[in-house]
N, C-alpha and C positions, 0 to 999 in steps of 0.2 A: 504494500500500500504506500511507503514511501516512496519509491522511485517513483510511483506515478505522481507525487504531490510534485516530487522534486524535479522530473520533466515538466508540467505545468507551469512551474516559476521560470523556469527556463523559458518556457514557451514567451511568456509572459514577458519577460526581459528582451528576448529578439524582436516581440513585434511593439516593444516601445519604439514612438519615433524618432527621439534623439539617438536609439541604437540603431534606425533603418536610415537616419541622417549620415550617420557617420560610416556604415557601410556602404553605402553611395558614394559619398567622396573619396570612400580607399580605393573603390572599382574604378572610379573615375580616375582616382589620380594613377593609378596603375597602370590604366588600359592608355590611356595618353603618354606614359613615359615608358611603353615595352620598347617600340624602337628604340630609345635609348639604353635602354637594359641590355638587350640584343647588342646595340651596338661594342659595347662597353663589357661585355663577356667576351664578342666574338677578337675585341684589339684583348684581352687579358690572357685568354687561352694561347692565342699566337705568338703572346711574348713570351710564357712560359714552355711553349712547344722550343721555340728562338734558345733560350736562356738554357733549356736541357740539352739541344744538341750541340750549342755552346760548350757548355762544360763537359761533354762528352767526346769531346773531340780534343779540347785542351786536357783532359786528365789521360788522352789517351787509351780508353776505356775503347772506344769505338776502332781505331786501328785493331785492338787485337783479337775484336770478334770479327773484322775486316780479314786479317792474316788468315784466324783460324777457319772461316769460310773457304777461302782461296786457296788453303792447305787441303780440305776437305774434298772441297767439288774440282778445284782446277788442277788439284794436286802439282803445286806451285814449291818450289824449293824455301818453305818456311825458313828452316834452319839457318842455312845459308844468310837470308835476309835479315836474320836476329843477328846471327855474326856477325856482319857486314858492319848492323845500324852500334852492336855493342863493341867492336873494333873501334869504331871513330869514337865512341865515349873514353876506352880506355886510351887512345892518341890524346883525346882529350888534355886525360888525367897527366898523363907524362911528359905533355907540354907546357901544363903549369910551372912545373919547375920544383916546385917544392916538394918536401921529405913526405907530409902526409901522402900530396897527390902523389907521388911515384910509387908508394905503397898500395895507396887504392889502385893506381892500374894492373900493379902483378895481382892483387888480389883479386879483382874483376875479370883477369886474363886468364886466371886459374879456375874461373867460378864457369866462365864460359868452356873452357876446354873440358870441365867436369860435364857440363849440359850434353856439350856434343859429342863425348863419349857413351854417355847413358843415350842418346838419341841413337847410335848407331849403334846401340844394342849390344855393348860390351858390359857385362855383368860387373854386379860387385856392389856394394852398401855405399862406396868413398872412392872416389878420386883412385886413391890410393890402392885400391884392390882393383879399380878398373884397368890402371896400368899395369899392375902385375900379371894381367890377362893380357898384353899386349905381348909381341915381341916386334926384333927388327922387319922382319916380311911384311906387320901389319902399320909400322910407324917407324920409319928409318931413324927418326932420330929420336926414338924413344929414355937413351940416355940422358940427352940434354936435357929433355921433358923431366925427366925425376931430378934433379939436381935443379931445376927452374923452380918447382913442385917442393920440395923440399927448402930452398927458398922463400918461399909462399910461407910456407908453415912455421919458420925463423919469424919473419914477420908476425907473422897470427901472436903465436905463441911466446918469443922473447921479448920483453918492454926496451929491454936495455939494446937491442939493436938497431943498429944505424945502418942504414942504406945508401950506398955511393949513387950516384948517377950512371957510373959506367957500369956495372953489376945490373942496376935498373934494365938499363939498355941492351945489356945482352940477352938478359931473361926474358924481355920482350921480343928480342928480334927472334929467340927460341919456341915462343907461342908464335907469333906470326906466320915461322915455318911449318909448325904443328898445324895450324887453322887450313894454310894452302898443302899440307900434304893430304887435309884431311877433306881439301873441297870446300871452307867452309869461305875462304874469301881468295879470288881471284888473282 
């Protein structure tokens, strides 16, 4: 028996006309500013459509679903490509000049030759177990590779070492050999 009293007053409340006044003027003012509404959605959507493909292409997000399609369907030399673009980051680094950057590029040099070895399918948890799967027939200069590797791991692991420029240098030019014995840059 309540509800119905309490729909009634309801009732009663909509068809006052200061309530049927002021719903007139919402419809009214509504139906007269949709184009505006409309318009003022459709410029808001487009800028945030704008603004996502924006940052989506500056964060680089979108190249590597780009890559990984082109890897997929065109079966496009990925690897190669990620070399190629992570080579010029580690010239980069060892063009700065400095102790950290020369550090970062053998480290960065060693991180790549680890990817490219797991990419072509040579076993092992580490670096270090992938080349021990290695011999001369599969990498000619597999020697210099462990002692460039073993370098790397100086770095990592002792604080107190200092890294020359000319040392820097050679252990680079010994990845760079590594990269083109292995196809990964031209």
């Amino acid at each position: 028996m309540e509800t119905s009293t309490l729909l009634n007053q309801v009732n009663r409340v909509l068809e006052n006309p200061h309530v049927q006044a002021i719903k007139n003027s919402s419809e009214f003012f509504y139906f007269s500013n949709l184009g505006l509404a409309k318009a003022i959605s459709v410029f808001l959507t487009a800028f945030f459509i704008v603004c996502t493909i924006f940052f989506m292409i500056k964060s680089g997000w979108l190249q590597l679903r780009i890559d990984r399609v082109e890897d997929v369907f065109l079966k496009s030399n990925l690897p190669k490509k990620r070399s190629i673009k992570a080579w010029r980051k580690i010239q980069k680094h060892f063009f700065a000049g400095n102790d950290e950057e020369l550090k970062l590029a053998l480290i960065e040099a060693d991180k790549v030759l680890d990817e490219a070895l797991k990419h072509a399918g040579f076993r092992g948890e580490n670096i270090g177990d992938r080349l021990k799967n290695l011999d001369e027939s599969k990498l000619p200069n597999i020697q210099d590779v462990w002692e460039a590797h073993k370098l790397r791991n100086r770095l990592v692991h002792e604080t107190d070492f200092r890294l020359d420029r000319n040392t820097a240098e050679r252990a680079l030019a010994i990845y760079e050999q590594t990269f083109r014995d292995l196809g990964l840059l031209d």
